[in-house]
ZAKENU-580243 format. One record per residue (C-alpha): residue number from 1; x, y, z negated; residue in three letters. Coordinates in nm, 2 decimals, m for minus. Layout:
! residues N
{NUM; {X; Y; Z}; 'ALA'}
...
END
This chain:
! residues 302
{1; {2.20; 1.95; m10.51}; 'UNK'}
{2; {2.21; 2.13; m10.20}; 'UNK'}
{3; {2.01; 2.44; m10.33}; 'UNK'}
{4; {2.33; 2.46; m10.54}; 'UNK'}
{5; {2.60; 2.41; m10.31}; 'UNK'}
{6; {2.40; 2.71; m10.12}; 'UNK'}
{7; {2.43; 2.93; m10.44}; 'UNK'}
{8; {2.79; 2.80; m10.47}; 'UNK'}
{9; {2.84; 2.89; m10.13}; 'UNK'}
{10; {2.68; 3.27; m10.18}; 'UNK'}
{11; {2.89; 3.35; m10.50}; 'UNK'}
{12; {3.20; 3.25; m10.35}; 'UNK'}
{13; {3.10; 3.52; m10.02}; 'UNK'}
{14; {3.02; 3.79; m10.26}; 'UNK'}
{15; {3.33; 3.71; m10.51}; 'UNK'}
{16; {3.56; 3.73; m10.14}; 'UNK'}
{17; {3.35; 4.03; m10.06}; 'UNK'}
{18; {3.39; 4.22; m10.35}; 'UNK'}
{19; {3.77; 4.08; m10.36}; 'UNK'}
{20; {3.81; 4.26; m10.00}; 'UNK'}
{21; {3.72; 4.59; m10.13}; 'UNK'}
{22; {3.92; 4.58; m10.43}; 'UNK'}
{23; {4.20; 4.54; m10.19}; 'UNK'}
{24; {4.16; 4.78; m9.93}; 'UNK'}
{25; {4.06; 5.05; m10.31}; 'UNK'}
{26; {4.42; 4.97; m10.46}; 'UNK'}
{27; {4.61; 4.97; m10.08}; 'UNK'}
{28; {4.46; 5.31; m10.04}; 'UNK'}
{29; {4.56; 5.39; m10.37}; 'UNK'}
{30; {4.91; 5.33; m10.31}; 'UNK'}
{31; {4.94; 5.47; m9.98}; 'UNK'}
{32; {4.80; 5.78; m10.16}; 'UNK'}
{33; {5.08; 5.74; m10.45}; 'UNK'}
{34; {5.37; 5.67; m10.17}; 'UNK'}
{35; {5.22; 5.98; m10.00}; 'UNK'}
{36; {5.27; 6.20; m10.33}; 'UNK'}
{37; {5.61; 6.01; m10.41}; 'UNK'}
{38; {5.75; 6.12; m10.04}; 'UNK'}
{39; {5.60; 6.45; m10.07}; 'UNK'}
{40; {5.79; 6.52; m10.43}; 'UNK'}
{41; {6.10; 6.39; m10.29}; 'UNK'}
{42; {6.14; 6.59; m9.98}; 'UNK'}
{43; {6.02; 6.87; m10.19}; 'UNK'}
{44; {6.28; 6.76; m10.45}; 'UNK'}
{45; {6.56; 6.77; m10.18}; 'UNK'}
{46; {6.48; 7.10; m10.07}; 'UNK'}
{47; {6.53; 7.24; m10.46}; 'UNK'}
{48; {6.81; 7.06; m10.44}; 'UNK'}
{49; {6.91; 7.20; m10.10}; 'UNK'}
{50; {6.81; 7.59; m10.18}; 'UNK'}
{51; {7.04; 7.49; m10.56}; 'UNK'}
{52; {7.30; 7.44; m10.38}; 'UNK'}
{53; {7.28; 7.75; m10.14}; 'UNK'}
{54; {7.19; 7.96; m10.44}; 'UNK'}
{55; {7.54; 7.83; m10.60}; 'UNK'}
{56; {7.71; 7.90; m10.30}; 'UNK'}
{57; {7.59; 8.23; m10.25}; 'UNK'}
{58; {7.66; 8.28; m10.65}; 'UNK'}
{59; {8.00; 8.19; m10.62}; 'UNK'}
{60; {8.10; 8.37; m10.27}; 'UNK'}
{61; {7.94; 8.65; m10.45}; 'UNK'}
{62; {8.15; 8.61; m10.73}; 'UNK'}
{63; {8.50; 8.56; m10.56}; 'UNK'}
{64; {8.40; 8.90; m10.34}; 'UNK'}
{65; {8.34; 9.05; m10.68}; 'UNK'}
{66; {8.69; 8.94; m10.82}; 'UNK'}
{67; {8.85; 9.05; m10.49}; 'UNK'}
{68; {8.74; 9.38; m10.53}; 'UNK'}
{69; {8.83; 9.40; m10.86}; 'UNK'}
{70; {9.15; 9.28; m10.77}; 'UNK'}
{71; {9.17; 9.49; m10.47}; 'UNK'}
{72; {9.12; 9.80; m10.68}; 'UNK'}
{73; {9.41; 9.72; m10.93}; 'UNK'}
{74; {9.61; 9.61; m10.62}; 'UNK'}
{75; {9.55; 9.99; m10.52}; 'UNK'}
{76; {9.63; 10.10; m10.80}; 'UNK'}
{77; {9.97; 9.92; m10.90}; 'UNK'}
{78; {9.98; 10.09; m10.53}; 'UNK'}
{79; {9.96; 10.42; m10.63}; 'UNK'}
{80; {10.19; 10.41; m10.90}; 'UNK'}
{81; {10.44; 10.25; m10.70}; 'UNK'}
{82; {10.40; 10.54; m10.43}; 'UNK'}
{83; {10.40; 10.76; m10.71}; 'UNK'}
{84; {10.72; 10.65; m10.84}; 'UNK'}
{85; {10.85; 10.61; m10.51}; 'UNK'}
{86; {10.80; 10.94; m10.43}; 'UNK'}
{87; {10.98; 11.15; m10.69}; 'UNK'}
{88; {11.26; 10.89; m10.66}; 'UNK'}
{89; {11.33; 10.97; m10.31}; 'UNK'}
{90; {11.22; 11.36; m10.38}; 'UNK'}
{91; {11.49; 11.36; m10.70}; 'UNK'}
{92; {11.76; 11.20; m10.40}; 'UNK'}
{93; {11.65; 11.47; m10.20}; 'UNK'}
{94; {11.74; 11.73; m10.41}; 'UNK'}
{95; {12.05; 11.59; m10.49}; 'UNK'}
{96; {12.17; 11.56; m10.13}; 'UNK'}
{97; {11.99; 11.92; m10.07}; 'UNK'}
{98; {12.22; 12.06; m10.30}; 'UNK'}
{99; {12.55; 11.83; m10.27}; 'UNK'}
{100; {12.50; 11.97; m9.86}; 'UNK'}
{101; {12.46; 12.36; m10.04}; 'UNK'}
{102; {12.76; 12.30; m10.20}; 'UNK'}
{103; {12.98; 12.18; m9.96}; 'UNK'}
{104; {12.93; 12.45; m9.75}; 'UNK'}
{105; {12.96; 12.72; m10.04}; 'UNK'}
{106; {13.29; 12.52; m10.12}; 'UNK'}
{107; {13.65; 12.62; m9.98}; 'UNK'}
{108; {13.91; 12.41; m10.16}; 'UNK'}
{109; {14.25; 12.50; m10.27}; 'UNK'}
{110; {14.49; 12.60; m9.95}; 'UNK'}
{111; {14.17; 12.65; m9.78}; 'UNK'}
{112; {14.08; 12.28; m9.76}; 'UNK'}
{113; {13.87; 12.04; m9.98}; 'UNK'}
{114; {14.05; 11.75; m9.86}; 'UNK'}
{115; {14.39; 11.62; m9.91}; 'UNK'}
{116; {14.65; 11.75; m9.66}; 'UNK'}
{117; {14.72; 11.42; m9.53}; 'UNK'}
{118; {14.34; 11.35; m9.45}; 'UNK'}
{119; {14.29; 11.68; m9.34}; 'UNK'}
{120; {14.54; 11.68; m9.06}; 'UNK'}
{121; {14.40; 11.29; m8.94}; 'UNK'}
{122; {14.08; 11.47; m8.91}; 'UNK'}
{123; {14.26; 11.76; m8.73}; 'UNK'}
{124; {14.44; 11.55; m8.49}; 'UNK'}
{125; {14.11; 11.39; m8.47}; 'UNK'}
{126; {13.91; 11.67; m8.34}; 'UNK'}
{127; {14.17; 11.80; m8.09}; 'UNK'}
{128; {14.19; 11.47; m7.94}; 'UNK'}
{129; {13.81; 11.47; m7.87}; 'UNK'}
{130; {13.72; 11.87; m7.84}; 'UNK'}
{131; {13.42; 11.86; m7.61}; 'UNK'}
{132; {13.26; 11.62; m7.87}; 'UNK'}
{133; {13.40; 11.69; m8.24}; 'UNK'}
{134; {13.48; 12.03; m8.40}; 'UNK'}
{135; {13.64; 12.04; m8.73}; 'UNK'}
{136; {13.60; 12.28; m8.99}; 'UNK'}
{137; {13.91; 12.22; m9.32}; 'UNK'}
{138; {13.74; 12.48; m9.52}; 'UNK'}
{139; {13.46; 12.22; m9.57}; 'UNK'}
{140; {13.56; 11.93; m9.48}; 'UNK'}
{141; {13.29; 11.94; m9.25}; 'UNK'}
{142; {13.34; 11.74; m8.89}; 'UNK'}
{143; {13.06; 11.80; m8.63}; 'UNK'}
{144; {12.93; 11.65; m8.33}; 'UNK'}
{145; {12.77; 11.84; m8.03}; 'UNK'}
{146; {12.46; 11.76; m8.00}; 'UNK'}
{147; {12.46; 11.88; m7.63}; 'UNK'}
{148; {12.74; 11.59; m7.57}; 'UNK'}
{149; {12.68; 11.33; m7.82}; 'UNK'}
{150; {12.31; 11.25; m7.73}; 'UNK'}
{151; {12.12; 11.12; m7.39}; 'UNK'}
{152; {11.87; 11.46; m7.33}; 'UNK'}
{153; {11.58; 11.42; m7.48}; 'UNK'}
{154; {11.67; 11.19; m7.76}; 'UNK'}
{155; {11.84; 11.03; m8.02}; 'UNK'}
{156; {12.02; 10.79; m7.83}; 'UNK'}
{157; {12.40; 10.84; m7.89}; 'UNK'}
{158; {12.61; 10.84; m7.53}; 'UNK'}
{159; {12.87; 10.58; m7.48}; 'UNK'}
{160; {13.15; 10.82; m7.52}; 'UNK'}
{161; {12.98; 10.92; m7.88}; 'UNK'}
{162; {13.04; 10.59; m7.98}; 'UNK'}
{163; {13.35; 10.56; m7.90}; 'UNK'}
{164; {13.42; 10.88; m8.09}; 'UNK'}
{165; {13.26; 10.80; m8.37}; 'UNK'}
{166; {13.45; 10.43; m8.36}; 'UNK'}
{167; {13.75; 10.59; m8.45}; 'UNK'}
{168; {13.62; 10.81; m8.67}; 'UNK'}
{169; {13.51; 10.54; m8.86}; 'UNK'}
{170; {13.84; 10.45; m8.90}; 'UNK'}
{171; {13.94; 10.74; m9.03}; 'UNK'}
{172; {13.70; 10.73; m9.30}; 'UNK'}
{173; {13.76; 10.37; m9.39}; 'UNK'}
{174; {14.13; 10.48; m9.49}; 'UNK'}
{175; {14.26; 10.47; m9.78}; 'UNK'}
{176; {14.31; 10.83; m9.79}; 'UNK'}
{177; {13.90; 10.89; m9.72}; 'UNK'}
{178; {13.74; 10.55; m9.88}; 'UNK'}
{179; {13.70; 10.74; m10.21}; 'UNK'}
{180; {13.47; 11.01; m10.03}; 'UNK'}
{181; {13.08; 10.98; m9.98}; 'UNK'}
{182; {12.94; 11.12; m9.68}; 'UNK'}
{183; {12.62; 11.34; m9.60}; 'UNK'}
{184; {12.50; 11.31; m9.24}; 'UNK'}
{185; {12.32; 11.64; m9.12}; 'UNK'}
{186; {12.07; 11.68; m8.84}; 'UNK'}
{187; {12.01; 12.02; m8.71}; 'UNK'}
{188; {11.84; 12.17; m8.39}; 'UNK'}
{189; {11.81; 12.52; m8.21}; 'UNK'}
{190; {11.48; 12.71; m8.26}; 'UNK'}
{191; {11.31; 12.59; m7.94}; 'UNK'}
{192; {10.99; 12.36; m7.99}; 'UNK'}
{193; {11.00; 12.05; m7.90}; 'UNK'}
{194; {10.74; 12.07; m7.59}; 'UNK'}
{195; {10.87; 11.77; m7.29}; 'UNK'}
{196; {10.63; 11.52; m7.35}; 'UNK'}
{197; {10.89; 11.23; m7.25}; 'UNK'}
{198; {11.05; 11.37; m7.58}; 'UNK'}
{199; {10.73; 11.35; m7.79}; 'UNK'}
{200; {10.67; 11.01; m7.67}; 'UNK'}
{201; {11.01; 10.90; m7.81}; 'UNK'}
{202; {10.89; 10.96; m8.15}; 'UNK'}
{203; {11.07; 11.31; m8.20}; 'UNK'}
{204; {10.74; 11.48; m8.27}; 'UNK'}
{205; {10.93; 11.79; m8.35}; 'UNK'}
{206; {11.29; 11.94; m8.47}; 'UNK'}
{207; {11.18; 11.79; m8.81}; 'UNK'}
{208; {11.20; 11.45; m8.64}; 'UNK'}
{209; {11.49; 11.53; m8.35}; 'UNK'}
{210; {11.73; 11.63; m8.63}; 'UNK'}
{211; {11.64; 11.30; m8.86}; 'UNK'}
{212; {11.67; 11.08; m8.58}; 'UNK'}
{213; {11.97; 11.24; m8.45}; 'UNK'}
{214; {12.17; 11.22; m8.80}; 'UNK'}
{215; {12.04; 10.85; m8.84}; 'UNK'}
{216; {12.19; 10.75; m8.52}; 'UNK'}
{217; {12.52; 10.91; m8.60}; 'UNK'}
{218; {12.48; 10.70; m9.01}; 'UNK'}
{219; {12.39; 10.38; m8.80}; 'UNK'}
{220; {12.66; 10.41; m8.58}; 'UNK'}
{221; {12.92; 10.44; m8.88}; 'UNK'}
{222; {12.76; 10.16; m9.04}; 'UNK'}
{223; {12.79; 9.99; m8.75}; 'UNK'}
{224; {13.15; 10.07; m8.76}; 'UNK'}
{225; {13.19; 9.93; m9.11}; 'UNK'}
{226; {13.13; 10.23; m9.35}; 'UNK'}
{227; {12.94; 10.12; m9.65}; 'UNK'}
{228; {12.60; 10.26; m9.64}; 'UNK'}
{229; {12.63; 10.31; m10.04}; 'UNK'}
{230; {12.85; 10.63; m9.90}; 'UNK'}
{231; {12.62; 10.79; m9.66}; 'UNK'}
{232; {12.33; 11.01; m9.73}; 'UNK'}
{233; {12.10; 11.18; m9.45}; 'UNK'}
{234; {11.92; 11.50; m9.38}; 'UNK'}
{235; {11.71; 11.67; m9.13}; 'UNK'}
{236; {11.71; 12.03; m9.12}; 'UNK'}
{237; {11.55; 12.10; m8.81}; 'UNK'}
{238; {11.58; 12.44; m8.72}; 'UNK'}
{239; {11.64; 12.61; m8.99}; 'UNK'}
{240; {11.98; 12.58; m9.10}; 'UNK'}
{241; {12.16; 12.75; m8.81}; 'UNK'}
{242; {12.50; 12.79; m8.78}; 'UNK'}
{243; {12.45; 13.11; m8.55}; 'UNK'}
{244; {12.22; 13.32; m8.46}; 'UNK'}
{245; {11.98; 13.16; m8.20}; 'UNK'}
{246; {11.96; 13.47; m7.97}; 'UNK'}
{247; {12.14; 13.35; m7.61}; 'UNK'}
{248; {12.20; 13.00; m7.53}; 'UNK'}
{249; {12.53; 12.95; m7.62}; 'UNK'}
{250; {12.43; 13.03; m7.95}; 'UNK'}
{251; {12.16; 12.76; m7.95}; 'UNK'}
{252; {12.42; 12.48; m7.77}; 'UNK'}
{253; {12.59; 12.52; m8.11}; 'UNK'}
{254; {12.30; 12.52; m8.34}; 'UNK'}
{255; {12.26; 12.14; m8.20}; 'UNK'}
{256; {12.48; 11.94; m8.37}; 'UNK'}
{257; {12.50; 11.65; m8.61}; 'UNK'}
{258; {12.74; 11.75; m8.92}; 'UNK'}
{259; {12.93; 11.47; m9.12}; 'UNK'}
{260; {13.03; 11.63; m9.45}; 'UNK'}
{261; {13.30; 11.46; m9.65}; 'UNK'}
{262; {13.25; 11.49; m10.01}; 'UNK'}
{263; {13.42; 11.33; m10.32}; 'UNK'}
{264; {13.19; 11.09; m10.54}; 'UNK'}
{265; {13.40; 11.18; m10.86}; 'UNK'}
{266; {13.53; 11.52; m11.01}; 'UNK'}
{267; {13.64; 11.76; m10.72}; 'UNK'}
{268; {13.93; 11.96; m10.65}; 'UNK'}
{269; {13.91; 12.33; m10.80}; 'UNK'}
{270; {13.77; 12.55; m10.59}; 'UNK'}
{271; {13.86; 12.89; m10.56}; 'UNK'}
{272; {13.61; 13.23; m10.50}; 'UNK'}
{273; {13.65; 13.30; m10.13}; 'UNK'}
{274; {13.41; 13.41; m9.84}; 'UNK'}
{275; {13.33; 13.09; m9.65}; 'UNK'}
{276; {13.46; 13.07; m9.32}; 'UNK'}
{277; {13.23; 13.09; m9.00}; 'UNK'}
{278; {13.21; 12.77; m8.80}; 'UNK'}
{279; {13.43; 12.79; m8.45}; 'UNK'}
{280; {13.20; 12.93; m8.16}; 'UNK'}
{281; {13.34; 12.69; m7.89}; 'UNK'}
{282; {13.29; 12.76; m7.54}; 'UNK'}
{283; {12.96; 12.57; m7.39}; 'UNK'}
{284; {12.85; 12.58; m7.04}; 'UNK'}
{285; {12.43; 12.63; m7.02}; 'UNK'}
{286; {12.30; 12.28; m6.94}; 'UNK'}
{287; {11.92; 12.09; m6.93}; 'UNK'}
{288; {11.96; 12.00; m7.28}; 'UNK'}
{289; {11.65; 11.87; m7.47}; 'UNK'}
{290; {11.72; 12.07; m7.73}; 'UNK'}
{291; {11.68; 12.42; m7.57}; 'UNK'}
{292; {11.43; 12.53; m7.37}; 'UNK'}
{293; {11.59; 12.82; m7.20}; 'UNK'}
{294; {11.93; 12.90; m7.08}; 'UNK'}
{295; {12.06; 13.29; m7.04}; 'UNK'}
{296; {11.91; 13.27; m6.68}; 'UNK'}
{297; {11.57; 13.07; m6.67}; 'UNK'}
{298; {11.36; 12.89; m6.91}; 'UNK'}
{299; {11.38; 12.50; m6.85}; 'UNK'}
{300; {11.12; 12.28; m6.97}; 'UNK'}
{301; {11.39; 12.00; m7.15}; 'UNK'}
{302; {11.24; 11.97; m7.52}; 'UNK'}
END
């Protein structure tokens, strides 16, 4: 009996023995499994992870792409826009270019263009204000000294200008002159444009000093209640002088800022005649941005 409760006693050691073992074999086994799970899933998440940047990149890649491809058509509705832009404003060019040849080919019946009554308004006009305004009736032409009308050196208009131009506005908003159109005309002596204070004010050149010059003179009126729908502007610069540019008084009335007044429907008949020659008014030398020189000394002013 107790030899067998010692051989009981040994096969239960061994049983818990080999028990034991067969618990620390399937613990390591799962540690090694939980190891290989953890592994897989952190390597999972970092597919996942590089996925999603490769998406990302994908679709930043893609809306660049459609960008640029809508960027190219933007440039090119662009183009055709400028395109079409530019002969419209070219075609209005030409039709002011020649509207402005014409009216000073033009003299009208009795020598004027204009109806007698408007005529002598704008007559009365001008000899109320002659050191600003001449007017010529054999165009209908009324001009503004430059010399008088404008700060030196610029396209701002002088506070007597304005006041001019206030009642000319009122002239032209008559009955007798609302059916007219009006072409504003810049023009400048021969002198380059050389005082940098000038340049700095955006007038480049006498391009740029004309076209500035006969904007401020269309603002003003439009400031003054005439429609814009009746004004068209030019800038001729230099080259459309009035006079030869050979002494300075010539010059002093090559700067000036024409307002032609032109009908919008049929006009009058016109008779074959020689066109008159603009008035040479009298006009002191003066620093004036638009000449460089007087008779006497060269002045830097433009």
């Amino acid at each position: 009996m107790a030899r067998m409760s010692s051989r009981l006693a040994s096969f239960a050691s061994v049983s818990l023995i080999g028990f034991s073992l067969t618990g620390c074999v399937a613990q390591e086994k799962y540690n090694a499994l939980k190891l290989d799970r953890d592994q897989m899933a952190e390597r999972l998440g970092q597919s996942e992870g590089e996925a999603r940047a490769a998406r990302a990149e994908n679709d930043l890649l893609k809306k660049q792409f459609d960008d640029i491809a809508s960027a190219n058509g933007s440039k090119d509705g662009l183009a055709n826009n400028l395109v079409t832009s530019n002969a419209s404003l070219q075609a209005r060019l030409d039709e002011l270019n020649k509207k402005y040849a014409d009216a000073l080919s033009r003299v009208g019946v009795n020598g004027s263009p204009l109806p007698e009554a408007l005529n002598n308004e704008l007559q009365a006009f001008a000899s109320q204000n002659p050191d600003l305004v001449d007017f010529d009736p054999s165009r209908g032409m009324v001009k503004f000294k430059s010399d008088v009308t404008f700060a030196v050196g610029d396209a701002e208009l002088t506070p007597k200008a304005k006041e001019v131009i206030s009642r000319f506005s009122t002239i032209l908003n008559s009955a007798a002159a609302s059916q007219y159109e009006l072409l504003v005309a810049g023009h400048t002596d021969n002198q380059p444009v050389r005082n940098p204070q000038t340049i700095s004010k955006g007038h480049r050149d006498n391009w740029y000093l004309s076209s500035h010059r006969a904007i401020a003179v269309s603002t003003a009126l439009q400031g003054d209640k005439v429609s814009p729908s009746r004004i068209g502007v030019l800038g001729y610069g230099e080259y459309r002088p009035a006079v030869p540019n050979a002494s300075a008084g010539g010059q002093a009335q090559n700067r000036r800022v024409e307002v032609l007044i032109l009908p919008t429907t049929a006009r009058a008949s016109t008779v074959a005649s020689t066109p008159a020659q603009p008035s040479t008014p009298a006009v002191k030398p003066q620093l004036n941005k638009d000449s460089a020189q007087t008779e006497t000394a060269p002045l830097l002013n433009k």
